[in-house]
SERO-4910 file (N, C-alpha, C, O; in steps of 0.05 Angstrom, whole numbers):
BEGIN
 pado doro    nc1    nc2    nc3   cac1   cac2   cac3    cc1    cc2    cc3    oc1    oc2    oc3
  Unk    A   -443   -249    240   -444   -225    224   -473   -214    223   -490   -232    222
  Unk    A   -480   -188    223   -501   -177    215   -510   -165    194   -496   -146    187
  Unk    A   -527   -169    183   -536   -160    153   -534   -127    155   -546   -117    174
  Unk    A   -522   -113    138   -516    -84    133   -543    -79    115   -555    -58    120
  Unk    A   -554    -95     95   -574    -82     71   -581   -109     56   -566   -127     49
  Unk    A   -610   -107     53   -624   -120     41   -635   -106     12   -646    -84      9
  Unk    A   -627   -132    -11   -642   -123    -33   -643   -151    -52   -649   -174    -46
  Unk    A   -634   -134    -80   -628   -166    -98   -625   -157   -118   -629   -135   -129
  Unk    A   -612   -186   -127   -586   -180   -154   -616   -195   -175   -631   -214   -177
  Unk    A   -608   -167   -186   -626   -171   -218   -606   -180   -236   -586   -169   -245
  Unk    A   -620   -209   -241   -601   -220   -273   -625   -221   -295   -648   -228   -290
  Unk    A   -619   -215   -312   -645   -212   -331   -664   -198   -325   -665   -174   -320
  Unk    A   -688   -223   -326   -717   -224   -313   -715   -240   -283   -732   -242   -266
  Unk    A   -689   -249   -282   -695   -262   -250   -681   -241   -231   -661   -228   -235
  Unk    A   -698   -244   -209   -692   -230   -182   -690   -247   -165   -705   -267   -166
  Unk    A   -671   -244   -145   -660   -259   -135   -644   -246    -98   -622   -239    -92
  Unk    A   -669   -247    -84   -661   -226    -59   -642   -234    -48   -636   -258    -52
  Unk    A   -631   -220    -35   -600   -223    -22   -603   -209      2   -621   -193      8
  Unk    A   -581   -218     19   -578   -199     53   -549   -196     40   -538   -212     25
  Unk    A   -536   -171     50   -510   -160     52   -490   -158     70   -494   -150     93
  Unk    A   -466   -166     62   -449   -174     97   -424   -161     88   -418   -162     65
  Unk    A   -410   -148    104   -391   -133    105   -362   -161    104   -354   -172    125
  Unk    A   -352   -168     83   -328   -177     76   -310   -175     96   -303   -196    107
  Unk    A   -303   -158    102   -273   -148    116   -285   -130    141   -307   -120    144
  Unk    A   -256   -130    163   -262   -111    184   -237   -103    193   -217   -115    184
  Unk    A   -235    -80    213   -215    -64    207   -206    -73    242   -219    -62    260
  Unk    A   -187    -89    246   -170    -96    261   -142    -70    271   -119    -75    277
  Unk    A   -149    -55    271   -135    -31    283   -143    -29    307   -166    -37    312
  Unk    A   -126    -18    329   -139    -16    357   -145     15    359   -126     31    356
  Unk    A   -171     23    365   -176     43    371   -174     62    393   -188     55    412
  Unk    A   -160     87    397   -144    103    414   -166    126    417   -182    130    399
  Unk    A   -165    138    436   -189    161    443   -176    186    456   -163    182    476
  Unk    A   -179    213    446   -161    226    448   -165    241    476   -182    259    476
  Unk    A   -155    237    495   -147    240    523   -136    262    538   -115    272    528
  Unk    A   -149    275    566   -127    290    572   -101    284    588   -103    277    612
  Unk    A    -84    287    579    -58    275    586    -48    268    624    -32    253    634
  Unk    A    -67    285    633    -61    297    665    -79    276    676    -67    263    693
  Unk    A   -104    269    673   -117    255    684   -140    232    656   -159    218    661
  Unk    A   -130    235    639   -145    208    617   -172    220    613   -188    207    600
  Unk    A   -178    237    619   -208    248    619   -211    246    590   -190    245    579
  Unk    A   -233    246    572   -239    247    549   -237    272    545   -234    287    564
  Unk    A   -238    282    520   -239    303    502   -263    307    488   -262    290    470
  Unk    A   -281    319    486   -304    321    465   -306    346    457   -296    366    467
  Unk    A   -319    345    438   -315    365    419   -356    385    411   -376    373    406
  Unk    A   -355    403    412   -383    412    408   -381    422    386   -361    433    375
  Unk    A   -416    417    377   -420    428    345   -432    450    348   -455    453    358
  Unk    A   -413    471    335   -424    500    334   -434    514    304   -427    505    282
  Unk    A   -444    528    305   -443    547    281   -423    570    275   -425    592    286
  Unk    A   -409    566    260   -391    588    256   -394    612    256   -380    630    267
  Unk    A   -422    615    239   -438    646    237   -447    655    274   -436    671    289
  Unk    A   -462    645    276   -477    656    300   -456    646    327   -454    658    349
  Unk    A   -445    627    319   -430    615    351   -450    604    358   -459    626    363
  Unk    A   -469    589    365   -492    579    368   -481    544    379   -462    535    365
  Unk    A   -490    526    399   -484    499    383   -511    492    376   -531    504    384
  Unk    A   -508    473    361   -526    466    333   -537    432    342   -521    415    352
  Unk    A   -558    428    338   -567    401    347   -561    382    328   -555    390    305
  Unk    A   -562    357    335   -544    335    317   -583    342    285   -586    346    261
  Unk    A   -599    341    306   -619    336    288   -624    368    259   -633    364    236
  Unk    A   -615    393    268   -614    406    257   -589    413    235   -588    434    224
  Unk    A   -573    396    232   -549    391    223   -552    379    183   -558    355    179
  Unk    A   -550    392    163   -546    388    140   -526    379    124   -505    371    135
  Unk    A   -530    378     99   -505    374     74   -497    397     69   -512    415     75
  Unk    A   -479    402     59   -476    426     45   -460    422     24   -444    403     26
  Unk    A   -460    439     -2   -435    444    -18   -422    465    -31   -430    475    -52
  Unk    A   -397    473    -16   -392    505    -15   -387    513    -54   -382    500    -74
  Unk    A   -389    530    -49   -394    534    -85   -365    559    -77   -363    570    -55
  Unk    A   -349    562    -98   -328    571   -111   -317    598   -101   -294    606   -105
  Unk    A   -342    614    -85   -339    638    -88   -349    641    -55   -349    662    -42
  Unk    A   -357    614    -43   -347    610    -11   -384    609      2   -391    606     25
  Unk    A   -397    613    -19   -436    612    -16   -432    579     -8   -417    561    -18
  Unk    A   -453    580     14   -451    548     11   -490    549      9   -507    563     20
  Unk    A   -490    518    -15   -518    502    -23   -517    481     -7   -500    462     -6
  Unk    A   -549    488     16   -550    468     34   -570    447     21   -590    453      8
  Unk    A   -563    420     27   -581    404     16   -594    388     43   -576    377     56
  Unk    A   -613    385     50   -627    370     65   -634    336     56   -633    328     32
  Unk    A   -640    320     78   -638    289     73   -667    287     58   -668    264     49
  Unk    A   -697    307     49   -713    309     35   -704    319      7   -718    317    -14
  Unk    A   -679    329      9   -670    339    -24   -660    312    -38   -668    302    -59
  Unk    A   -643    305    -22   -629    280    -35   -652    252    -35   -651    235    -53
  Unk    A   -676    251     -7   -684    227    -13   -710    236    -45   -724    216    -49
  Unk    A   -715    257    -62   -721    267    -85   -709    267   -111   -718    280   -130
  Unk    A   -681    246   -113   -663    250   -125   -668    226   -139   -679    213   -122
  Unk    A   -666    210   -164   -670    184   -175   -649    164   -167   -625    171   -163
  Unk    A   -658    140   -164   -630    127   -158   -652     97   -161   -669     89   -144
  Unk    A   -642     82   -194   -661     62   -191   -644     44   -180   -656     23   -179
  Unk    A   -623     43   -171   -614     17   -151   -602     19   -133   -579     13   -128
  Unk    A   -628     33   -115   -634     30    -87   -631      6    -76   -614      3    -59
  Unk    A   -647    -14    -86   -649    -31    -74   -641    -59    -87   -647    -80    -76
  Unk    A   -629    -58   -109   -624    -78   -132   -595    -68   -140   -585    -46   -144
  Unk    A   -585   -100   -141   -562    -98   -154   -563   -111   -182   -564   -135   -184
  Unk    A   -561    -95   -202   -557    -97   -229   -548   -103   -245   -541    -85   -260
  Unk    A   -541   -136   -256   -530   -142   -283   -528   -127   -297   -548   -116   -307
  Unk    A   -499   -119   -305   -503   -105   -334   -484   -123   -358   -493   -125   -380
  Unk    A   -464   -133   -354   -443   -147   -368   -437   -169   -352   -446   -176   -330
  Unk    A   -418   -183   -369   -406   -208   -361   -368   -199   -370   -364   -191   -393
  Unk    A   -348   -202   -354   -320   -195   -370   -299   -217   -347   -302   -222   -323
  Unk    A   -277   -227   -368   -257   -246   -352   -240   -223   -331   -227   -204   -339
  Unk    A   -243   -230   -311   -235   -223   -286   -207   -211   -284   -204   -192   -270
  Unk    A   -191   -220   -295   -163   -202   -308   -166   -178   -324   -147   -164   -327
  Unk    A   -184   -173   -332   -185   -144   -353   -205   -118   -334   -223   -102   -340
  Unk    A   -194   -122   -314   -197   -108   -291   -177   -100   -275   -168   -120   -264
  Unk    A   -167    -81   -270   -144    -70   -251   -156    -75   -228   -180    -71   -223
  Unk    A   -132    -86   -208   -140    -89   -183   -149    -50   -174   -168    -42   -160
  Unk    A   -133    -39   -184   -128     -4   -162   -165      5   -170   -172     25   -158
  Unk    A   -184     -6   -186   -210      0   -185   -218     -3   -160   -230     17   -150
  Unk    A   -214    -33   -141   -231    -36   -132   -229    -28   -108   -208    -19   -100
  Unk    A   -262    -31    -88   -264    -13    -68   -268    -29    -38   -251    -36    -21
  Unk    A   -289    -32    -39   -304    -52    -14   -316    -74    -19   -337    -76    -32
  Unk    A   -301    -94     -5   -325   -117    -12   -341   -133      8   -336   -134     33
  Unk    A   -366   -150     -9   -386   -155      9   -395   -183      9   -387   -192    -12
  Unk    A   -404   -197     20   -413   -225     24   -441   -217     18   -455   -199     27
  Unk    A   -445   -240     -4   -478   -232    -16   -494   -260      3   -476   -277      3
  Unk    A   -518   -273     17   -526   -284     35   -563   -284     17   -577   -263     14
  Unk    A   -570   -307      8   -599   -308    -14   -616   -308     13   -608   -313     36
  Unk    A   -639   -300      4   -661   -304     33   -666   -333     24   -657   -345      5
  Unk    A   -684   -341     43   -700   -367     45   -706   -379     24   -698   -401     17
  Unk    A   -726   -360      6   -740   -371    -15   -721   -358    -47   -729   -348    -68
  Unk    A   -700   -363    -38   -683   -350    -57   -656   -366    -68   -643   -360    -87
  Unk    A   -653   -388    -48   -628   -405    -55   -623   -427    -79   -602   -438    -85
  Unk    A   -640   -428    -86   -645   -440   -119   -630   -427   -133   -607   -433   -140
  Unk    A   -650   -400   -142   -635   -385   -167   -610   -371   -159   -596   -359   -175
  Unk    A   -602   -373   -130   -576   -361   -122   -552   -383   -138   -534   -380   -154
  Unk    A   -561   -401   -125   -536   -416   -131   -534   -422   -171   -514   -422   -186
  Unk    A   -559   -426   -177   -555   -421   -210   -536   -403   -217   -514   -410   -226
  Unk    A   -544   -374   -212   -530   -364   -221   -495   -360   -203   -481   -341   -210
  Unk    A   -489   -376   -186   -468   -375   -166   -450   -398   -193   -427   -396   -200
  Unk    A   -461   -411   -199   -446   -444   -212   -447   -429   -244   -428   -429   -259
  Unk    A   -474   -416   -251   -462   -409   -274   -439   -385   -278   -436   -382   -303
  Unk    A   -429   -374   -268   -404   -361   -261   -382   -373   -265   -366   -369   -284
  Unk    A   -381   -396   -236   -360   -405   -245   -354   -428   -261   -331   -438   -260
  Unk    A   -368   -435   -272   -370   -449   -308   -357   -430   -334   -338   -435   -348
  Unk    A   -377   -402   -335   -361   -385   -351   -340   -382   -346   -325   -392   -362
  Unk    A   -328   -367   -321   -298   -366   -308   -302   -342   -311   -279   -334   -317
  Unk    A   -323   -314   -311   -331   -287   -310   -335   -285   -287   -339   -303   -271
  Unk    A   -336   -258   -284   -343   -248   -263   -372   -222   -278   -374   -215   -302
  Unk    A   -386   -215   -259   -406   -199   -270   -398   -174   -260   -382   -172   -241
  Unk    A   -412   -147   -276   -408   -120   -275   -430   -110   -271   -447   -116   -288
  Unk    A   -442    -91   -246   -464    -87   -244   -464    -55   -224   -446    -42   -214
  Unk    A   -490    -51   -227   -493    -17   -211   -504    -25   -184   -518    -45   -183
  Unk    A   -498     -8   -160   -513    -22   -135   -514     11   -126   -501     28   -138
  Unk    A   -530     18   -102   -534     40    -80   -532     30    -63   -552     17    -57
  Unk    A   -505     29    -43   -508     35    -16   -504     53      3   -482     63      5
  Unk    A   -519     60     17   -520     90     36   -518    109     14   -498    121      8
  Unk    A   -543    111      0   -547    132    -19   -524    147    -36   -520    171    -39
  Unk    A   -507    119    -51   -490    124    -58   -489    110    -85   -485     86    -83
  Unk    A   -491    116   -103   -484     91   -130   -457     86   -131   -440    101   -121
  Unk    A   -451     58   -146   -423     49   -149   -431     23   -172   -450      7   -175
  Unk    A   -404     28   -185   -397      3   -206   -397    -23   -179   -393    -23   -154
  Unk    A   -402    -36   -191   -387    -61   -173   -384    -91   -190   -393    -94   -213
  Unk    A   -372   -110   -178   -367   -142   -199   -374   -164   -174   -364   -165   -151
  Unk    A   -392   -179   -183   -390   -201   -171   -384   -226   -178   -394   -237   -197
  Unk    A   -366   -237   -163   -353   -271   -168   -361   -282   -143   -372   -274   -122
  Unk    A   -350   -313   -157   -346   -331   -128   -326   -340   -112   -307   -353   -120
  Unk    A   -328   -334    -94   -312   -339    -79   -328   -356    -55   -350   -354    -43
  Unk    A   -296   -384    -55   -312   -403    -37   -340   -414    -29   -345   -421     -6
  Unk    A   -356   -415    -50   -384   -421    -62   -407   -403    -44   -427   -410    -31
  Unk    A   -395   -382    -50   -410   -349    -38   -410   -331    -59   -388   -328    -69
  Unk    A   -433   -316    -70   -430   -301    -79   -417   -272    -65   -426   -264    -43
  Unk    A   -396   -257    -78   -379   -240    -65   -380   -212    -81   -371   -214   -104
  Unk    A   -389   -183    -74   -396   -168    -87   -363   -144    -84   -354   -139    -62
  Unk    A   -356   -138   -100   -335   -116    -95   -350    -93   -105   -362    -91   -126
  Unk    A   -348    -76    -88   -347    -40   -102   -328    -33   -122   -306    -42   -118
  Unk    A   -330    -16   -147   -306     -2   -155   -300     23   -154   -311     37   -137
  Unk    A   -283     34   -172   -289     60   -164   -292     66   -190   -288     50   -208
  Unk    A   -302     98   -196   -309     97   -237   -293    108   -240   -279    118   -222
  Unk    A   -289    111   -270   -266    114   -290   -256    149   -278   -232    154   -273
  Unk    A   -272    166   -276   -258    187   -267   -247    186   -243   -233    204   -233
  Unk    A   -253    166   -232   -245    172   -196   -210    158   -196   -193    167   -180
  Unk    A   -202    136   -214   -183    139   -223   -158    154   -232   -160    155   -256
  Unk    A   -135    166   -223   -121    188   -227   -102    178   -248    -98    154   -248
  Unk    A    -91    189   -262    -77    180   -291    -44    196   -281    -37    220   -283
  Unk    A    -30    172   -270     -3    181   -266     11    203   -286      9    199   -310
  Unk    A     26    225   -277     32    236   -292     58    250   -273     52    270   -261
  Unk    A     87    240   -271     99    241   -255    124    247   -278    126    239   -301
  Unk    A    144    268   -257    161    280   -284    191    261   -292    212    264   -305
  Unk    A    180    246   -278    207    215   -296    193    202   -319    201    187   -336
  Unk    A    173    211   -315    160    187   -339    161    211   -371    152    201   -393
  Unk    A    171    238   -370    168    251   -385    200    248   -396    204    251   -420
  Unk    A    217    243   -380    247    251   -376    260    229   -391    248    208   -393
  Unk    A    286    233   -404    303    208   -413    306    186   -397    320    193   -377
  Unk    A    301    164   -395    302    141   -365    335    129   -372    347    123   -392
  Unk    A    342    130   -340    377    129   -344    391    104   -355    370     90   -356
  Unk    A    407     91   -362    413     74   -373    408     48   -353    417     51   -329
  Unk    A    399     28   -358    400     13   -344    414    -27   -357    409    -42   -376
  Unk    A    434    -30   -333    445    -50   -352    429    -75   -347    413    -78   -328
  Unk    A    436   -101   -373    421   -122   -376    424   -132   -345    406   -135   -328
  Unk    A    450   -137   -342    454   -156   -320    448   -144   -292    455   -157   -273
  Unk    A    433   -116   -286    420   -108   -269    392   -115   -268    380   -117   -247
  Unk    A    382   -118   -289    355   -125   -293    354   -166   -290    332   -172   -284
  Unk    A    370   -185   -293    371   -204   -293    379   -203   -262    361   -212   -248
  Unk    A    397   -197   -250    401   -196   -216    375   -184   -200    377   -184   -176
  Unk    A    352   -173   -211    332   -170   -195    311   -196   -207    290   -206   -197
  Unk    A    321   -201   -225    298   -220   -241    307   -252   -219    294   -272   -218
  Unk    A    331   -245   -205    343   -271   -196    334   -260   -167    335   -280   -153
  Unk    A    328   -240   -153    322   -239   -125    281   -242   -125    265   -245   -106
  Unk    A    278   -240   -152    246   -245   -149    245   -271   -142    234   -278   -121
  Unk    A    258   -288   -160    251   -322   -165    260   -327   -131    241   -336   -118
  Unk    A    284   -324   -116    295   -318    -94    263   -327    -81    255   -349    -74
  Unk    A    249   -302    -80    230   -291    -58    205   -301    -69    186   -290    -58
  Unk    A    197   -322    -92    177   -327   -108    166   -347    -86    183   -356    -70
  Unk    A    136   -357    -84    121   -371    -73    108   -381    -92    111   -371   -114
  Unk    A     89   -404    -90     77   -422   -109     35   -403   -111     20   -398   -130
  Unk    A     34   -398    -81     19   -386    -74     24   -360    -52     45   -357    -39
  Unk    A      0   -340    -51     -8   -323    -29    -10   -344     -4    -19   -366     -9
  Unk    A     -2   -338     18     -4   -344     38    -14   -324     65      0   -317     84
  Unk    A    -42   -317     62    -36   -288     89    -33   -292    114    -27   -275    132
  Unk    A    -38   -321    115    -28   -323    150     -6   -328    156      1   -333    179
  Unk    A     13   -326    133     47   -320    146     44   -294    157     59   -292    176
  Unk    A     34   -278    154     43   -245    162     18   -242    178     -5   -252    178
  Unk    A     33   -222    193     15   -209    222     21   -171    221     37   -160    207
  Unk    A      9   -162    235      8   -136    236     25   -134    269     16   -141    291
  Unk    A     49   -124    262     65   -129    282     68   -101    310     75    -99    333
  Unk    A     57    -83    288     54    -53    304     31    -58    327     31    -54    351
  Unk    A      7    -70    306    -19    -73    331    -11    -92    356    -19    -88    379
  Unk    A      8   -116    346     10   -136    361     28   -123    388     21   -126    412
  Unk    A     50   -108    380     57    -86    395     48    -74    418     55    -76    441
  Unk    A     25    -55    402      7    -34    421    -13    -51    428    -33    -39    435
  Unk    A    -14    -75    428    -38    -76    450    -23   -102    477    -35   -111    496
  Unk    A      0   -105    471     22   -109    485     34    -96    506     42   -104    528
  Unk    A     32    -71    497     38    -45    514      4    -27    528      4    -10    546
  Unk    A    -13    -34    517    -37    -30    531    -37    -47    551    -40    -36    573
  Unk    A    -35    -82    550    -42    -97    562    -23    -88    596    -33    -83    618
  Unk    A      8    -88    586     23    -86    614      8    -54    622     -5    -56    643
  Unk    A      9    -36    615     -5    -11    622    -17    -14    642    -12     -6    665
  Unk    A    -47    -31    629    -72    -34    641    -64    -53    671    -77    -48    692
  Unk    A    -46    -69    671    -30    -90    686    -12    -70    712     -7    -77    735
  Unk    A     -5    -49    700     10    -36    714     45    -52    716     59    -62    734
  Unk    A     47    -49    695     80    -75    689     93    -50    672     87    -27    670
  Unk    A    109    -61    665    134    -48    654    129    -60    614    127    -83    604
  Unk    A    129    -27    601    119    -34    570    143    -49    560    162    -52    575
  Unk    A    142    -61    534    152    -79    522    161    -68    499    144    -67    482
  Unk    A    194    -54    490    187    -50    464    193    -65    445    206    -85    446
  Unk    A    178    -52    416    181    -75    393    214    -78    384    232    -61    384
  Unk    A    217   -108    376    249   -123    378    264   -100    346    260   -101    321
  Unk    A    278    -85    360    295    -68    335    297    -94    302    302   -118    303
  Unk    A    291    -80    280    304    -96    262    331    -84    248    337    -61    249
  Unk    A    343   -101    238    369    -93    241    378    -74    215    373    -85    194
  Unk    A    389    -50    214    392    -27    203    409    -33    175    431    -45    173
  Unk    A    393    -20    155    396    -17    136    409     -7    126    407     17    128
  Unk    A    438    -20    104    457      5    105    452     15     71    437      3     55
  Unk    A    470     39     65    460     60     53    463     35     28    475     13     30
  Unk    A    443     48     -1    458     30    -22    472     51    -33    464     75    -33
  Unk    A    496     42    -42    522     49    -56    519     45    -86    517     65   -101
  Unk    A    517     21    -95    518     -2   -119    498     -4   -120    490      3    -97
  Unk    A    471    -12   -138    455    -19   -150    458    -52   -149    447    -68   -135
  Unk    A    473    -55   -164    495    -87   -175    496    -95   -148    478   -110   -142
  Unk    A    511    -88   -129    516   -101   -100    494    -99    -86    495   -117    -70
  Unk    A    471    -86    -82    461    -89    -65    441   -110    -76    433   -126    -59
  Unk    A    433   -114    -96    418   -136   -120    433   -163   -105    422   -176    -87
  Unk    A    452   -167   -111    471   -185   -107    473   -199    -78    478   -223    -72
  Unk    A    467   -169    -56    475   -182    -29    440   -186    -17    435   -191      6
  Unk    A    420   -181    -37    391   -180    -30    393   -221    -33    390   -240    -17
  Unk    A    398   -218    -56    391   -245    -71    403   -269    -44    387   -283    -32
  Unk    A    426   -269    -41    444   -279    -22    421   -284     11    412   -303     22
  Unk    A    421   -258     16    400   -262     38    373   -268     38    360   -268     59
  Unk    A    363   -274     14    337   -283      4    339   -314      6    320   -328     13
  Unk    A    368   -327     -3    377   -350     -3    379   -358     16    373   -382     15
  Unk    A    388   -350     42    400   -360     68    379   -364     78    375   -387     85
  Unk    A    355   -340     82    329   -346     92    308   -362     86    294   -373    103
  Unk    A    308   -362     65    287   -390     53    303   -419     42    295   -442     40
  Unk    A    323   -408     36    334   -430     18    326   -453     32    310   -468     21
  Unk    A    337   -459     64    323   -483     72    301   -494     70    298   -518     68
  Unk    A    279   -474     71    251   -481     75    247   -496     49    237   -518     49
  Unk    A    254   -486     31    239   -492      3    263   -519     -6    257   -535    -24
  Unk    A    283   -520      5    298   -553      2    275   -571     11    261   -585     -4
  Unk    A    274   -569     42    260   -584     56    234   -594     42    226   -617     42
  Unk    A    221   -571     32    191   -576     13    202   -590    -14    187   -602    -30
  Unk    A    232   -586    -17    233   -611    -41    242   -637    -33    241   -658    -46
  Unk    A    250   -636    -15    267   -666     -3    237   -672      5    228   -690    -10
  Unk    A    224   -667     17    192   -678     17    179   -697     -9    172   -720    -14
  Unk    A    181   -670    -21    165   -676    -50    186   -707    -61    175   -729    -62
  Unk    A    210   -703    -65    219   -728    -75    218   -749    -63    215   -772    -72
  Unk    A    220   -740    -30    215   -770    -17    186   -787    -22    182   -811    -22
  Unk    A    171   -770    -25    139   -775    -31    137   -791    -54    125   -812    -54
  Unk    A    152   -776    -83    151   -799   -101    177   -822   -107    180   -839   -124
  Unk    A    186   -818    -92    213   -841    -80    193   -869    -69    192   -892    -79
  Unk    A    179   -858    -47    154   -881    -44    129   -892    -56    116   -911    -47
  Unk    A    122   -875    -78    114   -880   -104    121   -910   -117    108   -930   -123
  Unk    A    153   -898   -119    156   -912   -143    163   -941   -136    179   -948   -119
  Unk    A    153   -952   -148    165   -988   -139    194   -988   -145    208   -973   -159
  Unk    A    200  -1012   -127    228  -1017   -130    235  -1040   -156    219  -1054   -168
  Unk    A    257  -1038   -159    268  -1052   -181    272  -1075   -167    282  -1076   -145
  Unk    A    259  -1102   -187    268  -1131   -175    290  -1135   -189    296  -1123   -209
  Unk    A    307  -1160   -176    335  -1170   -182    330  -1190   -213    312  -1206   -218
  Unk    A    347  -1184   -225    339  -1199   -243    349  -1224   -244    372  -1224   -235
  Unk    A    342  -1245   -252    342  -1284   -250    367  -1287   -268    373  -1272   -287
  Unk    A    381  -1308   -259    398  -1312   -276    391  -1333   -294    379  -1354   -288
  Unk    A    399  -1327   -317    385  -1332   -341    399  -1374   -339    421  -1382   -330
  Unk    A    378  -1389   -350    380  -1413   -345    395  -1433   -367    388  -1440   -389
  Unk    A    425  -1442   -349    435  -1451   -376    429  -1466   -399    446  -1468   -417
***
């Protein structure tokens, strides 16, 4: 991995430099838009709308069109003029338990990496974390951008998430939620309560699941490129209309059963055989001496 940004997490009075690593990466296969007749690329030129002019990448601005269609250009000397004390520091501000946070806040996250002379007070404050069982709340700038963000541990790394702020959050307001909600019966609500338990796991698992579209298209790139014959993806089998609420609850649960049911026997016939050999056996008992 390569470091995206260097700075450091201010706790208190201690500073504490950090290198920044991009968490996640985007496993999508990338497509380039082509001319169909011969694959030639497509590119695109930057013009000026006013003059018809094209415009050099270096003469190229911000802008922000104002209401009445005027647009305020801002240049990369306007904005680098602008305050932003955490440029380069990421900011303690609170401490809060990690549940009183909605997941739909958060944004991007980052692998925090201490420099050299920095792994001391990293890991202090990495262990005092997870002792409290908090996670921290703090302000960061990246690419001249401010953002809330929280850092925890994960797998004895400090791990930084972005959030998003309270306005950037949209407040559902959808016209069922205004409306009489239709009757719904107990034993509808107990028949989904029985296809959850059905489909329940002890844990997340993400390497059961694959992205089966990509696995697909680069399947069909591969014979392409091969000059073979494409492959398509295996039909799954068609869904029929629901009728019943009640029946289709009913025939979910059933097929939730058929499909796992074994698996999760097997993980108990395990489990018992395991303390089956646990347990000592019972000795015979002596016959008592006349």
């Amino acid at each position: 991995m390569r470091s995206m940004w260097k700075g450091s997490v201010s706790f208190g009075l201690v500073s504490i430099p950090i290198q920044l690593y991009a968490a996640t990466e985007n496993k999508n296969v990338s497509l380039r838009q082509v001319h169909v007749a011969d694959g030639g690329r497509i590119q695109y030129k930057r013009f000026c709308s006013i003059d018809g002019e094209e415009v050099l990448y270096s003469d190229i601005a911000k802008g922000y069109e104002l209401p009445d269609g005027e647009m305020v250009v801002i240049t990369d000397a306007d904005l680098a003029e602008l305050p932003l004390p955490t440029q380069r520091s990421i900011d303690v501000l609170e401490f809060v338990p990690l549940e009183s946070i909605d997941p739909i806040r958060f944004d991007r996250t980052y692998y925090l990496e201490p420099q050299k002379n920095a792994v001391k007070p990293y890991i202090v404050l990495r262990d005092a974390l997870q002792k409290a069982s908090q996670v921290a709340i703090a302000k960061v700038a990246v690419r001249q951008r401010e953002s809330l963000a929280l850092l925890r541990v994960v797998d004895d790394v400090l791990v930084m998430t972005t959030m998003l702020w309270a306005d950037e959050v949209r407040v559902p307001d959808f016209p069922f939620l205004r409306e009489d909600p239709p009757q719904v019966r107990p034993q509808e609500v107990t028949m989904a309560g029985s296809l959850i338990d059905s489909l329940s796991e002890p844990v997340f698992e993400p390497e059961k699941y694959s992205d089966s579209y990509r696995e697909a298209l680069e399947s069909m790139i591969e014979a392409k490129a091969g000059g073979g014959e494409t492959v398509g993806a295996p039909k799954q089998g068609e869904k029929a209309e629901v009728v019943d609420l009640m029946a289709a609850l009913e025939a979910s649960v059933s097929a939730a059963k058929k499909t796992r049911g074994p698996a999760k026997e097997t993980k108990k016939a395990a489990g018992d055989g395991k303390a089956a050999a646990k347990k000592p056996a019972s000795r015979a008992r002596r016959p008592k001496s006349a």
